[in-house]
Structure formats: structure tokens, C-alpha cells
C-alpha atoms as an extended CHARMM CRD file, in Angstrom:
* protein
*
        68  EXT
         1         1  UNK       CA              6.6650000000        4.4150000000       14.4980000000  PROA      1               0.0000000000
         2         2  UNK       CA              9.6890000000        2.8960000000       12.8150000000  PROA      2               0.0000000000
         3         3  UNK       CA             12.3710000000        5.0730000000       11.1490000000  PROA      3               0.0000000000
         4         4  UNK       CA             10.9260000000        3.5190000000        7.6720000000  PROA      4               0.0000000000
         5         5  UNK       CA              7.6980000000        3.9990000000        7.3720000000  PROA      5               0.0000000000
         6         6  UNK       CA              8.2660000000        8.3760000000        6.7780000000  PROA      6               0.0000000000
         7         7  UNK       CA             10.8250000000        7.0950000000        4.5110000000  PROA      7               0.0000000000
         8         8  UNK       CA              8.1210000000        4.6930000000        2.6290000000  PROA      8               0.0000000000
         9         9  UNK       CA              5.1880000000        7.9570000000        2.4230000000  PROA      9               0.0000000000
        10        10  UNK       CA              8.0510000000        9.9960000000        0.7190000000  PROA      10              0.0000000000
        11        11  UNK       CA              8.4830000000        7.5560000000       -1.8030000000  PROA      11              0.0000000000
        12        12  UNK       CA              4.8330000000        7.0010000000       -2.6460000000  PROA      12              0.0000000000
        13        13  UNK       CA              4.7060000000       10.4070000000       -2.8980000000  PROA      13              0.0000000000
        14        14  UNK       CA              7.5700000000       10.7430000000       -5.5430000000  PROA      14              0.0000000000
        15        15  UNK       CA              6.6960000000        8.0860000000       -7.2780000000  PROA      15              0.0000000000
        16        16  UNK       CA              3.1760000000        9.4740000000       -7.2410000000  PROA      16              0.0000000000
        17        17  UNK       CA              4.6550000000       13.2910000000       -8.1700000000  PROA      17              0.0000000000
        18        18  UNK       CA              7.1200000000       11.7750000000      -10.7510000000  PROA      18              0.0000000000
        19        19  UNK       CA              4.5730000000        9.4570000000      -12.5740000000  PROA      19              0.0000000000
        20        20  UNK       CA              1.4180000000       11.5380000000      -12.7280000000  PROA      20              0.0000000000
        21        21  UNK       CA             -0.2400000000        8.6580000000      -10.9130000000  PROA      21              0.0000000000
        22        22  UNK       CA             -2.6200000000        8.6830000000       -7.8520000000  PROA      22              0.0000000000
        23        23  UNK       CA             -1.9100000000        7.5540000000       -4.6310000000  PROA      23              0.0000000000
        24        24  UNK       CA             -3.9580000000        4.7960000000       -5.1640000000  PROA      24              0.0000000000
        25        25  UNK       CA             -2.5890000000        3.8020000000       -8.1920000000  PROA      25              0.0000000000
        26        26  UNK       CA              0.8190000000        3.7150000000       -6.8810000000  PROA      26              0.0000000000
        27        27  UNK       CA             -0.2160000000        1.6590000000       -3.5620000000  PROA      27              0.0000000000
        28        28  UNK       CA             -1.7400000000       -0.8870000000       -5.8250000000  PROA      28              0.0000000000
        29        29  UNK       CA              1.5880000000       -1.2050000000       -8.2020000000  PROA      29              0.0000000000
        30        30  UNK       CA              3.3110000000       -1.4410000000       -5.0880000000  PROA      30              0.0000000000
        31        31  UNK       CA              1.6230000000       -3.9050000000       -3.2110000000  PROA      31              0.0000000000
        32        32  UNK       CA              1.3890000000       -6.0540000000       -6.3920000000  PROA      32              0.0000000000
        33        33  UNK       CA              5.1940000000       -6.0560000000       -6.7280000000  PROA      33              0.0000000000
        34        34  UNK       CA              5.9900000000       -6.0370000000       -3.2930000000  PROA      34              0.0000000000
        35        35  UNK       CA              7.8890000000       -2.6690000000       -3.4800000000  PROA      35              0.0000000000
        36        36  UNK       CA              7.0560000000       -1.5170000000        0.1130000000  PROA      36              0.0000000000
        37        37  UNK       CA              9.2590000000       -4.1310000000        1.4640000000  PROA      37              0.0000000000
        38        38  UNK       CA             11.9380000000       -3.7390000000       -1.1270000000  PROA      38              0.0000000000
        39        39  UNK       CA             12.0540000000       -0.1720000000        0.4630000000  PROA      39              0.0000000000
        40        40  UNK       CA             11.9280000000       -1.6990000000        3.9140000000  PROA      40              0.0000000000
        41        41  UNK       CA             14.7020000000       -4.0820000000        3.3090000000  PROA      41              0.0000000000
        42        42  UNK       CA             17.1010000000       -1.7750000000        1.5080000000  PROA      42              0.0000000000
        43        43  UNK       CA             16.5480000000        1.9360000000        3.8750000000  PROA      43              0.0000000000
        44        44  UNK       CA             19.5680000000        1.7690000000        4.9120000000  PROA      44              0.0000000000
        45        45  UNK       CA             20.4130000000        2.5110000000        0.9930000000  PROA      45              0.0000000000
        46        46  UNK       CA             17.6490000000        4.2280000000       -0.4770000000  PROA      46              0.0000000000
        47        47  UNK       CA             17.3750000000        6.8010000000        2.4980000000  PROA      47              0.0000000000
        48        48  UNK       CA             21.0020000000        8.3120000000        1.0950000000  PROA      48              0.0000000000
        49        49  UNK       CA             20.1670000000        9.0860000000       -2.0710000000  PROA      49              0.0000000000
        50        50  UNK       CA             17.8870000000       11.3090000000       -3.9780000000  PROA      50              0.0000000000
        51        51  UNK       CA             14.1710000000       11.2070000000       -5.0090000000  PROA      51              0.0000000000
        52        52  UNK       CA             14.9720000000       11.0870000000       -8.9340000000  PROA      52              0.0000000000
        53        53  UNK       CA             17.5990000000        7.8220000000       -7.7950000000  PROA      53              0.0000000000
        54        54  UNK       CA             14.8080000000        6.2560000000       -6.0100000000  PROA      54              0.0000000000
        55        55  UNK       CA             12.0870000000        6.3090000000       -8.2360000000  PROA      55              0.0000000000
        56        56  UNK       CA             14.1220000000        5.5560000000      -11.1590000000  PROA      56              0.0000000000
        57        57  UNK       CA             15.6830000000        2.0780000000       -8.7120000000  PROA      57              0.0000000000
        58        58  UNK       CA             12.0690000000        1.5940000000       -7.9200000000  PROA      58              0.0000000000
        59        59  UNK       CA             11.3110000000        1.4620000000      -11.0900000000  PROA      59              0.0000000000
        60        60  UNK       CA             14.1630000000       -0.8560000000      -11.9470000000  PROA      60              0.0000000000
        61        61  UNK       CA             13.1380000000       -3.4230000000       -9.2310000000  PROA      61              0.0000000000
        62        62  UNK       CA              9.0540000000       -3.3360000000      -10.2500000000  PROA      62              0.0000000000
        63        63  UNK       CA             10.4160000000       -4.5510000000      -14.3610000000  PROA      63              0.0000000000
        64        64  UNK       CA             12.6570000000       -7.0450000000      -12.6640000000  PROA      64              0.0000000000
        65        65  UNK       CA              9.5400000000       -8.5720000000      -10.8310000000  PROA      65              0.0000000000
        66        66  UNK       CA              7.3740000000       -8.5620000000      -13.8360000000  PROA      66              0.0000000000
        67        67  UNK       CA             10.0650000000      -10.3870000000      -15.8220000000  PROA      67              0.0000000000
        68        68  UNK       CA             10.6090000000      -12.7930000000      -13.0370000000  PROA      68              0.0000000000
């Protein structure tokens, strides 16, 4: 198991907690906007700061794709 992929269920489940979504829900909004491998590709980041940080730059990078 990679060192990302514990990193990637805690964020689902913030951004599940933090949203009042289901996990379903957030796995489709993810997948649509490619925001599992925005985690993947910036761990080395993400995994240092705090849940509130991460759902808030998750947020940030899911407007930036549906502006793109």
C-alpha cells in the first residue's frame, strides 16, 4: 500500500465530515475534477498541514478546474 492512499481516505473523509456530503458524493466530485491525483501529486504538502487547510485547498483547486 503506498504512503498516499491513508492520506487520500482521510481526506474524503474530511471533506465528507466538513461538507455534510456522502462518501459517494464526494468520490464523484472528486473523480470529476481529478482531485485524487491533485492529492497524490502534492502529499508531500498536504500531509503537513491540517484537515480545515486541506479541505479549504481542495476546495480551492476543484473552482479552479471548473473555471478552467
Amino acid at each position: 500500500m503506498s504512503k498516499e492512499l491513508p492520506f487520500l481516505i482521510l481526506c474524503v473523509e474530511e471533506y465528507k465530515n466538513q461538507k455534510g456530503m456522502t462518501g459517494k458524493e464526494v468520490l464523484d466530485l472528486f473523480n470529476r475534477y481529478s482531485v485524487c491525483e491533485y492529492i497524490q501529486s502534492f502529499y508531500e504538502v498536504l500531509h503537513t498541514t491540517g484537515t480545515k487547510y486541506i479541505v479549504d485547498d481542495i476546495d480551492l483547486y476543484i473552482k479552479s478546474r471548473m473555471t478552467a
